[in-house]
N, C-alpha and C positions, 0 to 999 in steps of 0.2 A: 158418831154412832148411828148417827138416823142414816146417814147417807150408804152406811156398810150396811142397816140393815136394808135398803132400798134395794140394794144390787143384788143379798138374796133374794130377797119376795122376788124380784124379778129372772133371778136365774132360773130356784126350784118352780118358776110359770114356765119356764120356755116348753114351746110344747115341741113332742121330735117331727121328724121331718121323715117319712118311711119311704122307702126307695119301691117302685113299681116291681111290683115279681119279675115281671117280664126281662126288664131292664137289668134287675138283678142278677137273675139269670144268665143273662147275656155279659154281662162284667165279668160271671164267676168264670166264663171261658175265655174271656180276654186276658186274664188273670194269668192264669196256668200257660196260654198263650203266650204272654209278657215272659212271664218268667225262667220259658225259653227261649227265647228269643232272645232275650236280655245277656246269655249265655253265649253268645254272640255263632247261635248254632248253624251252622253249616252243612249240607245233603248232596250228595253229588254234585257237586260243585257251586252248586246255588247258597245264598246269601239271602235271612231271612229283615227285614228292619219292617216294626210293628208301632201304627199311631204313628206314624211319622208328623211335622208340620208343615210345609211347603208355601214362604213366600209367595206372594204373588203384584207386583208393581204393579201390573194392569188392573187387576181387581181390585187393588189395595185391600186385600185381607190375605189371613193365612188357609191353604184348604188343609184338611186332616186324611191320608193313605191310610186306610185301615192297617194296611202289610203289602209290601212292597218286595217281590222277587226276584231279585237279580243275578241270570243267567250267563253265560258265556256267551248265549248268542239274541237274549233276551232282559229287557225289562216288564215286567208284569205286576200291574196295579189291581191291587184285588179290594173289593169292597166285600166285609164280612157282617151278616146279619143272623139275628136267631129270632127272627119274626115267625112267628105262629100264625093259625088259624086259617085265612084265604086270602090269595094276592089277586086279584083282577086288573086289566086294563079298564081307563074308561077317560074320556077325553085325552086321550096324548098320556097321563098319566097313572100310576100305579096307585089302584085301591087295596088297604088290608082291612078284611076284617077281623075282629080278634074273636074271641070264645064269645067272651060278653056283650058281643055284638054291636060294640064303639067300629066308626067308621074311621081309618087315618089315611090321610092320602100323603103321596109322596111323590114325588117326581122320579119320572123314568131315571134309573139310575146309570142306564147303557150311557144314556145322552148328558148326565149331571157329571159323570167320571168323567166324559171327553175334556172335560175345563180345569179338571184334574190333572189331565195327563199333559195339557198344555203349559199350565204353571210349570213341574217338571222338567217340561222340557226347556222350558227358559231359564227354568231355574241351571241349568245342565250346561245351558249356553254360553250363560253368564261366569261360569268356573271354567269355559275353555271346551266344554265336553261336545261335540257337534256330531250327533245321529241323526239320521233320517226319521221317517213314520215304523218304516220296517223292521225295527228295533222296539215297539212297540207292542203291548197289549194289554188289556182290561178285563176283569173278571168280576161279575158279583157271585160271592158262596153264599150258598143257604145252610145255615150248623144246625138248624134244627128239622126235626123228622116229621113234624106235625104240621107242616105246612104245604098247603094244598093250592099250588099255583094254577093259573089258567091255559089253555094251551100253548098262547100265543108265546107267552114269558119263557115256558117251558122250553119252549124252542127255538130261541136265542141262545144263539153258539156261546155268549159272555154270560152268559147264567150258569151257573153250577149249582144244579138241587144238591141236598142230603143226599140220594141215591147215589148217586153218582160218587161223593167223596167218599163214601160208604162201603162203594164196591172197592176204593184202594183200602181201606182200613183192614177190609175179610182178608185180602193179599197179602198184610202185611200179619195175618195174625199167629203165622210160625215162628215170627220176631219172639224167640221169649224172653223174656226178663226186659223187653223193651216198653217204659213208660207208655200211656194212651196215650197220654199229652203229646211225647214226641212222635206216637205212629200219626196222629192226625197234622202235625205240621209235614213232615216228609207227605204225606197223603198228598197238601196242598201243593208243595215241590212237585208229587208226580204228577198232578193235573198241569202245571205247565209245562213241564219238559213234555210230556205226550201233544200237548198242544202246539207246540215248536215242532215236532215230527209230523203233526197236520199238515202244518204250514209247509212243511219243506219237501212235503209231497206232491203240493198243490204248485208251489212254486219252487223251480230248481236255483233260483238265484240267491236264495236265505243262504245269508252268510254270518261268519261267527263276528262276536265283537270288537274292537283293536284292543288289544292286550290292555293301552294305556288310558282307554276310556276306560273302559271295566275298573281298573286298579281306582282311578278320579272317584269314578259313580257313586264305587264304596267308600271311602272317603266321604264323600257329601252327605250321602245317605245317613251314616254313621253321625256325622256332626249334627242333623238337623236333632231340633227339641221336639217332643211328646208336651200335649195339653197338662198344664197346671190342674191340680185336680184341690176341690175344695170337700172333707167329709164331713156334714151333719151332722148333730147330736138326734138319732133314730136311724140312721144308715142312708141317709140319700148324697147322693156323690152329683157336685158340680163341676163338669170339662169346662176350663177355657182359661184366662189370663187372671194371675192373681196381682194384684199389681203393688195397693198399699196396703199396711196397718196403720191406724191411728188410732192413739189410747192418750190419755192425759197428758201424758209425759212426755210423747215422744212419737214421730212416725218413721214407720221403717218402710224401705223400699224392697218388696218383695222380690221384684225383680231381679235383684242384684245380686242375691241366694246363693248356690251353685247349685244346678241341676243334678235333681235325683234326689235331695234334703228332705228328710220329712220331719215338718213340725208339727208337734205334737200339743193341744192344748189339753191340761189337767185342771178340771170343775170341782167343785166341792158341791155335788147336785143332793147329795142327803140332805131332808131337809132337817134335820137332827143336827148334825155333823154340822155344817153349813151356819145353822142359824148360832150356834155356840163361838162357832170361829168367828164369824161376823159380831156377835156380844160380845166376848171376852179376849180378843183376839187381834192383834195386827196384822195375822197372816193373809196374803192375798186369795180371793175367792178363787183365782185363775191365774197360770203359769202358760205361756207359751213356748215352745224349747225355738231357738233361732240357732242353728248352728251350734256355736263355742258359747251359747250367754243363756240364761230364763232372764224373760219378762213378763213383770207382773201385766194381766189384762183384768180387764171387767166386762160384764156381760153385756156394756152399753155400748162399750168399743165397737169401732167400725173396720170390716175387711173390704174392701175397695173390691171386686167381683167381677173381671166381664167374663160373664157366660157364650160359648162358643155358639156361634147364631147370632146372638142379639147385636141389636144396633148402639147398646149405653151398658155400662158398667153399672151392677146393681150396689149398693150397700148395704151389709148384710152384719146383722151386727153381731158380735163373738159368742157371745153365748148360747149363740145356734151352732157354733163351729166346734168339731172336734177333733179334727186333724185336716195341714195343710201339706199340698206334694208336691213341690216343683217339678216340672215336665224334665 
């Protein structure tokens, strides 16, 4: 009984974990994004795959494509942001400032994509697929309206402000009864098909792609996995590798999941409810759903974590977790 009551006092402490507005924000359009894309949606001819994950031997790690649009006579790697406030250059790299007047910097993303675009292309090799650079191209979008970039950024042909996707959205708005969500992904299809007409005015040699690449491409595309995502008890959401559980009993190989599964843990956080069940009770404080089974957890349990960036896997112990997502 001490030891049940120990796991509440410790659960109803866990304190939440609140996810950054900003970042928020920015999820809640990845979201709506995902959820078409996931629809396996298609626009003149183009082929949308969103958060993709991309091997990479050389690097030994995996990079992350925000959205990845694959053309007839195009691939195009787009990096999507909904960074507010002011972008600046300064040393070789990209300063934002946000409202609150935090400084983040970031690296030029023109030049962080190119290592990007290279994995892919190995990765592309490595199935048989063999394109040239010409078949190539890179885009960062800005999704939000309140961001005040510096000239220089500005006028980088691979930058896409707001404005800009903006003005296809107005184009698109005798679409009726057609979803926002899907006029702004077509939006980003028509910024690279019009970018492929650039190109193939500047140069008369752009040619379309061999039928049997393309057919490969999607394929590959379509198999790669999306980041494991780990949800918080307060809302804050961790990208990268889930890998174990371990609880008293037993540990599971996350890994080995099937992609797309979402496990669900269920808290007894009343402290009412909670401290009763723990008194009078066998029932477990916490349930985690695995597929076809529940297993009992406890709030001391450990979720094995590696977070997307970091160099080590965190452990994070269950009673801060409230749902997990295989990529």
């Amino acid at each position: 009984m001490r030891d049940r009551l120990e796991e509440w006092r410790d659960l109803v402490g866990t304190e939440p974990k609140i996810e950054d507005p900003e970042v928020e924000a920015g999820r809640a359009k990845e979201l709506v994004l995902r959820a078409l894309v996931e629809t396996n949606l298609k626009h003149k001819g183009a082929y949308c795959f969103l958060g993709k994950r991309v091997p990479s031997l050389q690097h030994r790690r995996r990079f992350e494509v925000d959205l990845i649009v694959l053309t007839r006579k195009h691939l195009h790697f787009l990096e999507v942001k909904n960074w507010s406030g002011e972008l600046l250059e300064r040393g070789g790299n990209w300063v934002q400032i946000r409202r609150n007047g935090d400084h983040i910097e970031h690296p030029n993303l023109t030049r962080y994509n190119s290592q990007k675009q290279r994995a892919v292309v190995a990765l592309l090799r490595s199935h048989g697929v063999e394109l040239d650079s010409t078949y190539f191209s890179q885009k960062i979008i800005f999704m939000n309206p309140n961001l005040h970039m510096s000239s220089g950024i500005a006028a980088n042909p691979d930058v896409v402000p707001w404005s800009r996707l903006n003005d296809y959205l107005e184009a698109q708005k005798g679409t009726s009864g057609t979803p926002f969500a899907e006029r702004l992904v077509h939006s980003v299809i028509a910024v690279c098909l019009d970018s492929e007409k650039s190109i193939q005015v500047l140069d008369n040699m752009f040619h379309a792609m061999p039928k049997s690449c393309f057919s490969r491409a999607r394929k590959i595309f379509s198999g790669l996995e999306t980041w494991d995502r780990a949800v918080l008890y307060g809302g804050k959401v961790l990208a990268g590798d889930c890998l174990k559980l371990s609880t008293s009993h037993s540990m599971v190989d996350l890994k080995s999941l099937p992609s797309g599964i979402r496990c669900k843990v269920s808290w007894s956080r009343s402290k009412i409810v909670g401290f009763i069940q723990a008194l009078v009770t066998q029932i477990p404080l916490g349930k985690i759903r695995l597929a076809d089974k529940r297993l009992p957890v406890r709030p001391t349990d450990i979720l094995k974590f590696h977070c997307a960036g970091e160099q080590k896997p965190r452990e994070i112990r269950m009673g801060s977790v409230d749902l997990i997502i295989r990529g």
